[in-house]
N, CA, C and O atoms as a GROMACS GRO file, in nm:
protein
  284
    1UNK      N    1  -2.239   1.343   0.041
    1UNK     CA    2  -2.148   1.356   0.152
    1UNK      C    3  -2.043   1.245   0.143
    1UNK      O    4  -2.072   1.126   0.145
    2UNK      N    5  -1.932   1.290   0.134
    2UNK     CA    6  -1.831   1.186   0.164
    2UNK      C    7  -1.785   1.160   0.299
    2UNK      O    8  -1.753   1.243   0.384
    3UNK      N    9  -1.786   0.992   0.311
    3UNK     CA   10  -1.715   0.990   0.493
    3UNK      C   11  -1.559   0.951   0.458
    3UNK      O   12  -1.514   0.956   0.344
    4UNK      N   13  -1.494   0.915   0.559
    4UNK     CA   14  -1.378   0.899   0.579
    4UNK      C   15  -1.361   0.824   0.651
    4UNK      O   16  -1.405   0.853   0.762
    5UNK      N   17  -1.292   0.691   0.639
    5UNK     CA   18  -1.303   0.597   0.751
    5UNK      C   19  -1.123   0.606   0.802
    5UNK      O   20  -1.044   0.633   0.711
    6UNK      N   21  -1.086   0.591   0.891
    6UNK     CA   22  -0.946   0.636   0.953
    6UNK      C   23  -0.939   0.481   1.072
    6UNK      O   24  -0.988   0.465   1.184
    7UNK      N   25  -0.858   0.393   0.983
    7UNK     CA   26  -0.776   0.279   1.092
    7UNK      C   27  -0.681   0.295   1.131
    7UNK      O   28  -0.587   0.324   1.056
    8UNK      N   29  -0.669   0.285   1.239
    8UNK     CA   30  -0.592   0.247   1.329
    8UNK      C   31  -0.497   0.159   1.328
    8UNK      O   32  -0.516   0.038   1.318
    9UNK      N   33  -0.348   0.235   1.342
    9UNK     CA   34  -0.293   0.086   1.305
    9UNK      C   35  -0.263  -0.048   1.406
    9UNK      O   36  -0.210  -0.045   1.518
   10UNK      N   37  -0.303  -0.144   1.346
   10UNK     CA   38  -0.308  -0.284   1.472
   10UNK      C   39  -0.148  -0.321   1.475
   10UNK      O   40  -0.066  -0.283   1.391
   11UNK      N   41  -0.116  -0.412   1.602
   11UNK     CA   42  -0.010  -0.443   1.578
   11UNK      C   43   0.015  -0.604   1.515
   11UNK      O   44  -0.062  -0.701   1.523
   12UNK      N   45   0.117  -0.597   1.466
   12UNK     CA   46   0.140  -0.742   1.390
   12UNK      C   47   0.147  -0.843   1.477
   12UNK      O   48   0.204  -0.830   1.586
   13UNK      N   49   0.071  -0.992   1.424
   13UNK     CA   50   0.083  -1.075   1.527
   13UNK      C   51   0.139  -1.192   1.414
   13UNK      O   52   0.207  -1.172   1.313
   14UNK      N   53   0.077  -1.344   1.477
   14UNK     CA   54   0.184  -1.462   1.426
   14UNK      C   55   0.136  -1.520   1.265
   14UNK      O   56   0.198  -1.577   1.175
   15UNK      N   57  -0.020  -1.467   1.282
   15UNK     CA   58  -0.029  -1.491   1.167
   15UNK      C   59   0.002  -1.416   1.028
   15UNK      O   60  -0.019  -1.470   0.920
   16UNK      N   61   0.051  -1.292   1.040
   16UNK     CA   62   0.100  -1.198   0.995
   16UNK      C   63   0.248  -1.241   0.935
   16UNK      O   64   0.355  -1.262   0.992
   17UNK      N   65   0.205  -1.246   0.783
   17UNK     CA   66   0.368  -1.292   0.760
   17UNK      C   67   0.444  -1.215   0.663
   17UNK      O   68   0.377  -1.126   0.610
   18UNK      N   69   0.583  -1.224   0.618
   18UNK     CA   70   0.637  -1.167   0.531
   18UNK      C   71   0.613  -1.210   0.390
   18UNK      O   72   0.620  -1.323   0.340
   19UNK      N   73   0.577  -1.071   0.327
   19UNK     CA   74   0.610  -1.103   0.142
   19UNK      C   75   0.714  -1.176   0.097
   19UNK      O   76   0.683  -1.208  -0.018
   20UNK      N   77   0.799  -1.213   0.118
   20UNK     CA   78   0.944  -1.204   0.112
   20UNK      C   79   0.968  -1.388   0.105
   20UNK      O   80   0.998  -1.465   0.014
   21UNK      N   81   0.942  -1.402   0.227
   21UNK     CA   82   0.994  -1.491   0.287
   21UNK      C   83   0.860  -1.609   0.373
   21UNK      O   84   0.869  -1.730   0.348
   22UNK      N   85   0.782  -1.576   0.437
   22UNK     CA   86   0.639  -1.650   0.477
   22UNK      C   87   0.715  -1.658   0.666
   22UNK      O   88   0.662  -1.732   0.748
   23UNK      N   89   0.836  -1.572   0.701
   23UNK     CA   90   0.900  -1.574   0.834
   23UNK      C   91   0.747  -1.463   0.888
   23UNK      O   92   0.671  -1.405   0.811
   24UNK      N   93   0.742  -1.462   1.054
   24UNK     CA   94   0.682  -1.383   1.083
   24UNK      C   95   0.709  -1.236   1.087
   24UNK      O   96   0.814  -1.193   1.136
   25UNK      N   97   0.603  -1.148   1.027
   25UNK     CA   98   0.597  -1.018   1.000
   25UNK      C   99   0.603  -0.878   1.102
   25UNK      O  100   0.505  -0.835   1.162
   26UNK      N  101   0.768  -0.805   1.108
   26UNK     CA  102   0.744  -0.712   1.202
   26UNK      C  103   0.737  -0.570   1.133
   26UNK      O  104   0.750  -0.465   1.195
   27UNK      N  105   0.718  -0.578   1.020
   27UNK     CA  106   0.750  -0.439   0.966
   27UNK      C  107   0.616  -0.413   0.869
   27UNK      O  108   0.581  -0.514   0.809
   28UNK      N  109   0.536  -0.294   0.846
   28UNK     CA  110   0.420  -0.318   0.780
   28UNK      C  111   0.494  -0.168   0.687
   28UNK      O  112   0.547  -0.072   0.742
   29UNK      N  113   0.478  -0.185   0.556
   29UNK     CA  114   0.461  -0.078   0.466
   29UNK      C  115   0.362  -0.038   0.383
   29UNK      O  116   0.347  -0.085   0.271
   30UNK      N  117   0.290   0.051   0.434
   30UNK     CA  118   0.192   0.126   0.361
   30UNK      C  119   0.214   0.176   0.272
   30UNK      O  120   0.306   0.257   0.280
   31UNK      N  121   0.147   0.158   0.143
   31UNK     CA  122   0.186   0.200   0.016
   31UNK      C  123   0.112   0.332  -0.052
   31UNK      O  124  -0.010   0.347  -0.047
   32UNK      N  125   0.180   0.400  -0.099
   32UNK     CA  126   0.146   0.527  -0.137
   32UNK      C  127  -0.053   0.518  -0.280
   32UNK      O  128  -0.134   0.599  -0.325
   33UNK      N  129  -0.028   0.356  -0.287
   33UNK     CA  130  -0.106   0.376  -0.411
   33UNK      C  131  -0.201   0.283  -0.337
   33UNK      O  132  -0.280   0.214  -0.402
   34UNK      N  133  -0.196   0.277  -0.192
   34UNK     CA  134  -0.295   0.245  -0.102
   34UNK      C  135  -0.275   0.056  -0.040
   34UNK      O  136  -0.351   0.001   0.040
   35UNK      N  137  -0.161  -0.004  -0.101
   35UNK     CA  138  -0.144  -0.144  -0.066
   35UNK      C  139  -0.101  -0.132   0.050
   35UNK      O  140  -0.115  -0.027   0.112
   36UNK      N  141  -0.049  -0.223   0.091
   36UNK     CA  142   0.087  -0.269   0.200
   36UNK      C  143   0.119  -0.416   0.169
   36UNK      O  144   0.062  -0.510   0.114
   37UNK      N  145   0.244  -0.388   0.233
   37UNK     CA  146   0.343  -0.470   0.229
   37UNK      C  147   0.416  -0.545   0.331
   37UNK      O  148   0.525  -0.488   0.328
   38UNK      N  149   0.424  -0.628   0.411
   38UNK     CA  150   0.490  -0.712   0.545
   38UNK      C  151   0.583  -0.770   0.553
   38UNK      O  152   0.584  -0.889   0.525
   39UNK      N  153   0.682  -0.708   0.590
   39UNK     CA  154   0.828  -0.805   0.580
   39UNK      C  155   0.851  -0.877   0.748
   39UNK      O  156   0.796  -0.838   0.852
   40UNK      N  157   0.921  -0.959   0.736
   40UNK     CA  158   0.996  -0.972   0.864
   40UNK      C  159   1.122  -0.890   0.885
   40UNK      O  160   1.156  -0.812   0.796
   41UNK      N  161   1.220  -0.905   1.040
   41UNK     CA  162   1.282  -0.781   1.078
   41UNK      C  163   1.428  -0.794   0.954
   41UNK      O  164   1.506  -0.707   0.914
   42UNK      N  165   1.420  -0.915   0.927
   42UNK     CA  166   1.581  -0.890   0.840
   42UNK      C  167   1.544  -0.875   0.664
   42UNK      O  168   1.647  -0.875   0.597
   43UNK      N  169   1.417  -0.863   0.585
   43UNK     CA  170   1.369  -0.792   0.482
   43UNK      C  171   1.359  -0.676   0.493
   43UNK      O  172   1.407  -0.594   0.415
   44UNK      N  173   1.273  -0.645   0.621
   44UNK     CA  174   1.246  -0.474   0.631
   44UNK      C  175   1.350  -0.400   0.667
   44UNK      O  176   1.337  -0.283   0.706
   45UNK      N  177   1.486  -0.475   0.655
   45UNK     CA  178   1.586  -0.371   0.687
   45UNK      C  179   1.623  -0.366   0.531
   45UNK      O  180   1.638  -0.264   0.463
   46UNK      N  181   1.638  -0.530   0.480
   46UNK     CA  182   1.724  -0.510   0.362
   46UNK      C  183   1.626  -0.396   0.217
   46UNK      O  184   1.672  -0.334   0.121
   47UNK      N  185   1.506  -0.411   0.258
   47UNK     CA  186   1.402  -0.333   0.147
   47UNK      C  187   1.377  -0.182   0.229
   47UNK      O  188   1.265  -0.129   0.233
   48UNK      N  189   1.474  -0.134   0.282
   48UNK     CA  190   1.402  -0.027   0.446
   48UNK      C  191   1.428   0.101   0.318
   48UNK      O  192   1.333   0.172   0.283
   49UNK      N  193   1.575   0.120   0.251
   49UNK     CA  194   1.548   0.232   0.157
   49UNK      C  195   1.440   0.250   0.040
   49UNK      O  196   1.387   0.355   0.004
   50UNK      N  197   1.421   0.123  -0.011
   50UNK     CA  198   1.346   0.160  -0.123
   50UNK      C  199   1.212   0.133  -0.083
   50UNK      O  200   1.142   0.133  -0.185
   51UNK      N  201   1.144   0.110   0.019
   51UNK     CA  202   1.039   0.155   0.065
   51UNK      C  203   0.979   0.271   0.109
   51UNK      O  204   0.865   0.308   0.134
   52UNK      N  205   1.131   0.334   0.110
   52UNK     CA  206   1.055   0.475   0.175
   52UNK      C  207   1.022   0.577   0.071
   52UNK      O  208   0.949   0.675   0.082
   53UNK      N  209   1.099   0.532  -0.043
   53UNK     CA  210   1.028   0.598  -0.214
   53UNK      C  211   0.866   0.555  -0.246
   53UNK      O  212   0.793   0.623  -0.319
   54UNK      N  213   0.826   0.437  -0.181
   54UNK     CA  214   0.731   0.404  -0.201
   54UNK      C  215   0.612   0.418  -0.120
   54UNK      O  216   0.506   0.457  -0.169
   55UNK      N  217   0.628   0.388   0.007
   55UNK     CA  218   0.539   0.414   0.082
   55UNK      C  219   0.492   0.568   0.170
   55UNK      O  220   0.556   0.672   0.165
   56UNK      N  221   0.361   0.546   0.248
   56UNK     CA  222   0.320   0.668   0.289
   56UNK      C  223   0.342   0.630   0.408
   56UNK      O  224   0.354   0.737   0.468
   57UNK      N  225   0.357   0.536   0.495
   57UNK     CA  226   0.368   0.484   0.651
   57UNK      C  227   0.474   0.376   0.650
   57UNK      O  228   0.458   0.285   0.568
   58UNK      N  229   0.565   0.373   0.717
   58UNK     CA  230   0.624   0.220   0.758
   58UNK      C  231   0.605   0.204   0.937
   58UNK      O  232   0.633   0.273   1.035
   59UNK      N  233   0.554   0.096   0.918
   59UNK     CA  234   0.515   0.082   1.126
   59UNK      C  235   0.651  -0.064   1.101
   59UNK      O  236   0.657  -0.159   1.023
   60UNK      N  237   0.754  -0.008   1.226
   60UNK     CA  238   0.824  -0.118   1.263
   60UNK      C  239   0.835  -0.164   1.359
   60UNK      O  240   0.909  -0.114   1.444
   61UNK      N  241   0.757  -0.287   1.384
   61UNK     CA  242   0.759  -0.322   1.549
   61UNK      C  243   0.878  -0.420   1.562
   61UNK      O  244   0.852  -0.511   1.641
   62UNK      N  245   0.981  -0.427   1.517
   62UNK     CA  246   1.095  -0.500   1.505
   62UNK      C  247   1.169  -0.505   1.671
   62UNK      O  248   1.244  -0.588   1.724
   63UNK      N  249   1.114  -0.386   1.716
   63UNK     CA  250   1.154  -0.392   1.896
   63UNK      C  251   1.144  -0.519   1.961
   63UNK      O  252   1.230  -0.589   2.016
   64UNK      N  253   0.978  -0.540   1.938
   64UNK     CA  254   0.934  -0.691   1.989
   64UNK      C  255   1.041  -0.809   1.991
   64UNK      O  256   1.046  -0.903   2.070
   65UNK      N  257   1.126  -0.780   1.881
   65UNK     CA  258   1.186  -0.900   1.861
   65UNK      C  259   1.335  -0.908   1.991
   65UNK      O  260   1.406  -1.007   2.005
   66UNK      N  261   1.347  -0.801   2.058
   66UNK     CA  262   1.422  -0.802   2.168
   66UNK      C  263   1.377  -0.861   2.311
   66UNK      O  264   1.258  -0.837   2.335
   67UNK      N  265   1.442  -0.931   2.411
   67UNK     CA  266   1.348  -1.014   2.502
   67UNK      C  267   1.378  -0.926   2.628
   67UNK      O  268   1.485  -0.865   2.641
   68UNK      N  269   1.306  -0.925   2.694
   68UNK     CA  270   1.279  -0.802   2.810
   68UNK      C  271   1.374  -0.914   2.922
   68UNK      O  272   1.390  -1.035   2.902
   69UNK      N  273   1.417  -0.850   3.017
   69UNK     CA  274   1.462  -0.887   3.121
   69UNK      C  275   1.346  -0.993   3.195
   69UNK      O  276   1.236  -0.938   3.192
   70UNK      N  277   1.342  -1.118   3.255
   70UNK     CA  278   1.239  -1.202   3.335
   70UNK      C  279   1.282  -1.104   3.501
   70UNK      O  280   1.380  -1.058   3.559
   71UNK      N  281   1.108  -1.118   3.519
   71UNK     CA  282   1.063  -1.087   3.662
   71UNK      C  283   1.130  -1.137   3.744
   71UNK      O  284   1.105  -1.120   3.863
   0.00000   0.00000   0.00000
């Protein structure tokens, strides 16, 4: 019997850093040959086309990096 294990994707936090650069990581690319890859928001734009030849998922939480209005 084969199982299948199915994660969930977490969201990126501080220790989470970029390949690139070692800045903190908002962009995660899942790789078609099963890696990933973590850029921060100004890599994962500049690598955003040729990742998508490569990968099977890109999660971009690059939103975060906008600051909400204070209470």
């Amino acid at each position: 019997m084969t199982e299948q294990v199915i994660l969930e994707a977490t969201p990126l936090n501080a220790v989470d850093r970029c390949d690139r650069c070692g800045a903190q990581a908002y962009v995660r690319a899942v790789l078609l040959n099963g890696g990933e890859l973590l850029f921060c928001g100004h890599h994962g734009k500049e690598y955003a086309s040729g990742l998508k030849a490569v990968a099977k998922e890109i999660q971009d939480q690059t939103d975060r990096l906008v600051e909400s209005p204070a209470n």
